[in-house]
NUROVEX-179595 format. One line per field, with one value per atom (N, C-alpha, C, O, CB): residue in one letter; z, y, x. Coordinates in steps of 0.02 Angstrom, whole numbers. Last residue first. Glycine has a CB too. Layout:
residuo	(A	...)
zz	(Z	...)
yy	(Y	...)
xx	(X	...)
This chain:
residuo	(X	X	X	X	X	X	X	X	X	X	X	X	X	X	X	X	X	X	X	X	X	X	X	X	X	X	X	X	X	X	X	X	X	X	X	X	X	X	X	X	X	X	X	X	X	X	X	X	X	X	X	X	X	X	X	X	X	X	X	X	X	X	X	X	X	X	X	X	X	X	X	X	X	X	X	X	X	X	X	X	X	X	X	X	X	X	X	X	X	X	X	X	X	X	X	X	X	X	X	X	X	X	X	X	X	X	X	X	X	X	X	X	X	X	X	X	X	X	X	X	X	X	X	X	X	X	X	X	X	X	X	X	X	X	X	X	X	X	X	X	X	X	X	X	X	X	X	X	X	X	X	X	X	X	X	X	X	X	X	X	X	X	X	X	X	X	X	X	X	X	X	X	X	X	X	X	X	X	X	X	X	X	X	X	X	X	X	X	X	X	X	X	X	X	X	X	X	X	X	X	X	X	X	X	X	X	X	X	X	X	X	X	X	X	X	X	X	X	X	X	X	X	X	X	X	X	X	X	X	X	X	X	X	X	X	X	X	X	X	X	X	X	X	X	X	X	X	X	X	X	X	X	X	X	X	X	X	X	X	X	X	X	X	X	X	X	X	X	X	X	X	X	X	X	X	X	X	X	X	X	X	X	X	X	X	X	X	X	X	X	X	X	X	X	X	X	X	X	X	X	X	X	X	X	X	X	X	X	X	X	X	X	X	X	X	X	X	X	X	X	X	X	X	X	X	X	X	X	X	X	X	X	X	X	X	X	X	X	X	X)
zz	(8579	8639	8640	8690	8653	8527	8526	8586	8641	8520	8532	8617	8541	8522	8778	8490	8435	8476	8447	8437	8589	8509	8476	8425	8447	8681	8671	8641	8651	8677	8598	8598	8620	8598	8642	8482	8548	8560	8529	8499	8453	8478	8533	8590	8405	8421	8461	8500	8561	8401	8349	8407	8463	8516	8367	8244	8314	8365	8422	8301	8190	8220	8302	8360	8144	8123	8170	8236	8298	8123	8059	8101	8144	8204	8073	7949	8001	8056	8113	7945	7903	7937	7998	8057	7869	7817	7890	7918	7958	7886	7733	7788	7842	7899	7758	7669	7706	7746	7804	7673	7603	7641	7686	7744	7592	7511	7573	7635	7694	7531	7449	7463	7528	7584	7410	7427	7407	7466	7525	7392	7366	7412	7375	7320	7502	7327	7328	7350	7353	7280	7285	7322	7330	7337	7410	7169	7182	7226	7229	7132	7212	7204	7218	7266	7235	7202	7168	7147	7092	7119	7295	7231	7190	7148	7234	7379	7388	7316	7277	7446	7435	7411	7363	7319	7500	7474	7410	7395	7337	7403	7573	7531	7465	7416	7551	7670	7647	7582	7548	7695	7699	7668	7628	7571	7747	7751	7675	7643	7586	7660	7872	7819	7749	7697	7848	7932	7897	7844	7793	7954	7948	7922	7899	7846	7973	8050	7981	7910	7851	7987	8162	8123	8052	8003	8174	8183	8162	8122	8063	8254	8220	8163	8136	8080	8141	8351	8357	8275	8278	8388	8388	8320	8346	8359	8206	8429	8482	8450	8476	8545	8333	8355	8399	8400	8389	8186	8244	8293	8299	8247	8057	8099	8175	8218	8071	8004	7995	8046	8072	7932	8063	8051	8049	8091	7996	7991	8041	8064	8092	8061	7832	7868	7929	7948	7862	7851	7845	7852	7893	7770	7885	7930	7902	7944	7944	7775	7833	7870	7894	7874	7621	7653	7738	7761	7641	7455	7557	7572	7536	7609	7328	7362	7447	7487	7343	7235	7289	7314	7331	7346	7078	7140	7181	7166	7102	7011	7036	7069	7086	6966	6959	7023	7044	7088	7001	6914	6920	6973	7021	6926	6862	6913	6905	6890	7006	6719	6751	6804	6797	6700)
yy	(2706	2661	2586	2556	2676	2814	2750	2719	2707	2707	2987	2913	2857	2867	2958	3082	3057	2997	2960	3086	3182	3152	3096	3070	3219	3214	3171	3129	3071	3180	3305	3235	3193	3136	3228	3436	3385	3302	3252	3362	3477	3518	3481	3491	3532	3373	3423	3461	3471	3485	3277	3251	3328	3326	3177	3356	3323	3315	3336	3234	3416	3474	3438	3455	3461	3295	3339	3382	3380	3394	3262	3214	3260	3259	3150	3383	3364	3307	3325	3315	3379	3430	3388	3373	3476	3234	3233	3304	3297	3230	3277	3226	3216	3198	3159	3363	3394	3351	3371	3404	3298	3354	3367	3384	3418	3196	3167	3219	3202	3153	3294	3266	3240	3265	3233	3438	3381	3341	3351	3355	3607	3555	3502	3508	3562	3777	3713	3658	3667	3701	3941	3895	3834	3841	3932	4071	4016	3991	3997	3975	4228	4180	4139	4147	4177	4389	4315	4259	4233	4320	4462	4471	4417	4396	4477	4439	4514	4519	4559	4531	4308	4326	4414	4432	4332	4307	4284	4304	4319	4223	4401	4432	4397	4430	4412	4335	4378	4422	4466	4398	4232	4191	4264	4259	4148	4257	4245	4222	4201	4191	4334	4367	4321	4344	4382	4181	4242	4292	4301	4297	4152	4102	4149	4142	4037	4231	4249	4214	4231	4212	4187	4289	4255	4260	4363	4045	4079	4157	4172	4100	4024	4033	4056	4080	3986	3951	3994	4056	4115	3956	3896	3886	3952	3998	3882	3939	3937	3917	3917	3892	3960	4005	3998	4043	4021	3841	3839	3899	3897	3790	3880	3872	3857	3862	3817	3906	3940	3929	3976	3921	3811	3874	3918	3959	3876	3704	3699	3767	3790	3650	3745	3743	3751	3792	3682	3732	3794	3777	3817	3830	3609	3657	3711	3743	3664	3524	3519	3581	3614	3428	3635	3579	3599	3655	3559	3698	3714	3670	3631	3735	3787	3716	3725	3752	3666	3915	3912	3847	3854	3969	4032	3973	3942	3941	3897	4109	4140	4083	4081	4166	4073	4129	4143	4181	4207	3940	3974	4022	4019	3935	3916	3898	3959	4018	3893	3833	3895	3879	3841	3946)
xx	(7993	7970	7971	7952	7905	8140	8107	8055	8081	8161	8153	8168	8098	8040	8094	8104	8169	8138	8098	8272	8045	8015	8061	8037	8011	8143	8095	8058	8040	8077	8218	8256	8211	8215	8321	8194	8135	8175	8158	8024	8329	8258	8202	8180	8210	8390	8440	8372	8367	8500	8320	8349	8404	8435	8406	8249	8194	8243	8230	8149	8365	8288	8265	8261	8189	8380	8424	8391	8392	8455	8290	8302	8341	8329	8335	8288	8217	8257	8241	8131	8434	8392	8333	8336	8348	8400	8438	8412	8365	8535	8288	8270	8320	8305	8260	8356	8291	8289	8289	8222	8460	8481	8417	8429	8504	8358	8419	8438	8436	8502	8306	8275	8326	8326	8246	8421	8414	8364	8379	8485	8426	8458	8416	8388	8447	8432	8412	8443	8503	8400	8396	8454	8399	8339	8493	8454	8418	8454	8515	8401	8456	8496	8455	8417	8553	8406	8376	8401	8390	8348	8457	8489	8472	8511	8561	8359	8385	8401	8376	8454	8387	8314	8322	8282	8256	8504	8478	8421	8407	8474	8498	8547	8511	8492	8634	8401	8390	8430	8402	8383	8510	8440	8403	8381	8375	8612	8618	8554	8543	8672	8547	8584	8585	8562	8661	8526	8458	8471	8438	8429	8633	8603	8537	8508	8595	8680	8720	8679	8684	8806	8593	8609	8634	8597	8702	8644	8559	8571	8558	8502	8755	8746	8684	8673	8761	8733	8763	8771	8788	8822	8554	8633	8652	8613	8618	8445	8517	8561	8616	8522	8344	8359	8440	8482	8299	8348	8353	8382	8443	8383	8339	8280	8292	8248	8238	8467	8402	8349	8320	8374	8549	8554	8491	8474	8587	8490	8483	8496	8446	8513	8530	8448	8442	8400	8409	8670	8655	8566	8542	8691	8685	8700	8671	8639	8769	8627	8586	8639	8593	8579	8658	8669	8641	8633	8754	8609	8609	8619	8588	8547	8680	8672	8663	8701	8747	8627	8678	8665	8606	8675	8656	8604	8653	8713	8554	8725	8641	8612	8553	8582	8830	8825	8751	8730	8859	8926	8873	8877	8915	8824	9088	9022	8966	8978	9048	9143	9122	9069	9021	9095)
């Protein structure tokens, strides 16, 4: 049986979230507010946060990413 009260986030759906020009940002707030709404846990993984953040830097500040 799967569970119904927690949900796994993977790096699209974060990136989603925080990034305003994801074409996915609206829907990515909707499910963030629905869980919060109906107290769906959601959780990810140490690995999932650190690609997100690498993503963030190279689509958001590609500057920040440039090796010197």
């Amino acid at each position: 049986m799967i569970p119904s009260d927690r949900v796994f986030c993977d790096t699209g759906f974060f990136y989603a979230s925080l990034a305003r020009g994801d074409r996915y940002y609206d829907r990515a707030g909707e499910l963030l507010e629905y869980c919060r709404n109906e107290g769906i846990l959601m959780f990810s993984t140490w690995e999932v946060v650190s690609e997100t953040l690498m993503l963030l830097t190279y689509r958001l500040h590609p500057q920040a990413a440039r090796v010197s």
